[in-house]
Structure formats: C-alpha cells, structure tokens
C-alpha positions as CSV (number, residue, x, y, z in Angstrom):
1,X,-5.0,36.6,22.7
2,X,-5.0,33.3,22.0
3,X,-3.4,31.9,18.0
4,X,-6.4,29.8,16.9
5,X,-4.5,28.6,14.2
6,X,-1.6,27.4,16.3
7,X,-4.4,25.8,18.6
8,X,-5.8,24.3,15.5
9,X,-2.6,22.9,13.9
10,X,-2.0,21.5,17.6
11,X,-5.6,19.7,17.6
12,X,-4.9,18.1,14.4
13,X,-1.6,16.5,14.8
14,X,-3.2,15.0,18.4
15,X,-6.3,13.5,16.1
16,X,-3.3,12.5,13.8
17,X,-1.3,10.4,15.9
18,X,-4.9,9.3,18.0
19,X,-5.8,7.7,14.7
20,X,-2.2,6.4,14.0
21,X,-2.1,4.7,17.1
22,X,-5.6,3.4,16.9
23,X,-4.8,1.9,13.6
24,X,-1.9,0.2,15.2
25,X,-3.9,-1.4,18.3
26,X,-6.3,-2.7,16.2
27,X,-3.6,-4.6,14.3
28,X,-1.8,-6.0,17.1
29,X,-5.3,-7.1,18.8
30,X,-5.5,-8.5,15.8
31,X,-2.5,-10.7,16.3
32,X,-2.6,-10.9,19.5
33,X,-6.5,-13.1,18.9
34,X,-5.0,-14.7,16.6
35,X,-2.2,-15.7,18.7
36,X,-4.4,-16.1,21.8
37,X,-6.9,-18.7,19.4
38,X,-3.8,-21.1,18.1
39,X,-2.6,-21.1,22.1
40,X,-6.1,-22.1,23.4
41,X,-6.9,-24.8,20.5
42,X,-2.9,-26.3,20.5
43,X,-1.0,-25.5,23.6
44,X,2.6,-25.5,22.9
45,X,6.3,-24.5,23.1
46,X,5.6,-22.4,19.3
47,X,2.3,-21.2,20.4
48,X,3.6,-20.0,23.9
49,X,6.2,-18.1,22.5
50,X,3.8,-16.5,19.4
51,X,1.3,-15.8,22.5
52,X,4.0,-14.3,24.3
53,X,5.5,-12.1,21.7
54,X,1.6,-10.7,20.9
55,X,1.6,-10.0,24.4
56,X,5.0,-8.2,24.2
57,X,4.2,-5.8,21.3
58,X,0.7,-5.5,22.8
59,X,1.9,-4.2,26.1
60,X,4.5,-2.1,24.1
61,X,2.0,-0.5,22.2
62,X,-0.1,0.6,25.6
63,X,2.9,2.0,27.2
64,X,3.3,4.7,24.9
65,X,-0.5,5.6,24.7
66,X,-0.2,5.6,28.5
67,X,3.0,7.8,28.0
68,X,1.3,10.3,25.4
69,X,-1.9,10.6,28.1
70,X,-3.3,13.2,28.3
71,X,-2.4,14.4,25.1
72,X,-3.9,11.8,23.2
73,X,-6.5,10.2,25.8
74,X,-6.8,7.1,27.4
75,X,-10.1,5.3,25.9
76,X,-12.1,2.5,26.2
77,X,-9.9,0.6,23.4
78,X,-7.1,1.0,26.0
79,X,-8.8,0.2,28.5
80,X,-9.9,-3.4,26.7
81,X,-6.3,-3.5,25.2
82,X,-4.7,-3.5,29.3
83,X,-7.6,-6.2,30.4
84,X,-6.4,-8.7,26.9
85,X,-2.6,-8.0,28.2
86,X,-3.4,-9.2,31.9
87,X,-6.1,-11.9,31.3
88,X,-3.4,-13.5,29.0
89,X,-0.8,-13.5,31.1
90,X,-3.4,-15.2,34.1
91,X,-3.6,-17.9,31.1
92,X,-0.1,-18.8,30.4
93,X,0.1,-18.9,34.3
94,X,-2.1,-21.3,34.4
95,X,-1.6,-23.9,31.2
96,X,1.4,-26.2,31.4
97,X,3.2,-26.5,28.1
C-alpha cells in the first residue's frame, strides 16, 4: 500500500526547491544580460571579468539543476540557461580585449 501522504509531502518539497531554483536562474540571467549588454556596448578588462563571473555563477547554478535531474526536471529554462552559458563563452573567444 502505498503512504499518499508521504508521496504528497515528497511532491511538495520537489515543487519547493523547482520554484527555489527557478527563482534563482531568473536572477542570475538577469545578471548575466546585464553583464553580457555592458560587454557588447564597452569591451573591456572590467567588463570581461563581470561577463565572466555571470558566466561562472550561471554555469554553477545549472550544475546542480543537472545534478538534482530527475528529481526536479530539466526544462526549457535550462535548456536556454546552457545555450546563454555556451554562446557567451563563443563571444569572449572571439573579442579581443
């Protein structure tokens, strides 16, 4: 017989920490844009390094979603997160500072 409550209590926590987290990515996408805009408009040594430490938490931040998969799924906002992350780094790659 299966403990409905237990199962219940379990399925909360998960939405719980989902909406935790999800609160979190949005914050750092938020500083990783705004990061990302001040690198694009004024290339330098400051912005670099504020791009780079976005980047940082950013990628941070997706490896313990991807650790807490399948638990607490892997979404679209991941998905879009890990695509920001790489096309980033491609960037700074490419610009001389």
């Amino acid at each position: 017989m299966h403990d409905y409550i237990a199962e219940k209590k379990v399925s909360k926590f998960k939405n719980q920490v989902r909406n935790e987290l999800f609160k979190q990515g949005l914050s750092l996408e938020k500083k990783f844009f705004q990061a990302r805009t001040l690198f694009s408009k004024s290339p330098s040594i400051e912005s670099k390094t504020s791009l780079l430490l976005s980047i940082g938490e950013l990628s941070g931040y997706l490896k313990v979603r991807k650790s807490l998969s399948p638990e607490v799924s892997l979404d679209m906002a991941f998905q879009k997160q890990q695509a920001m992350v790489n096309e980033a780094l491609r960037t700074l790659c490419e610009v001389e500072v």
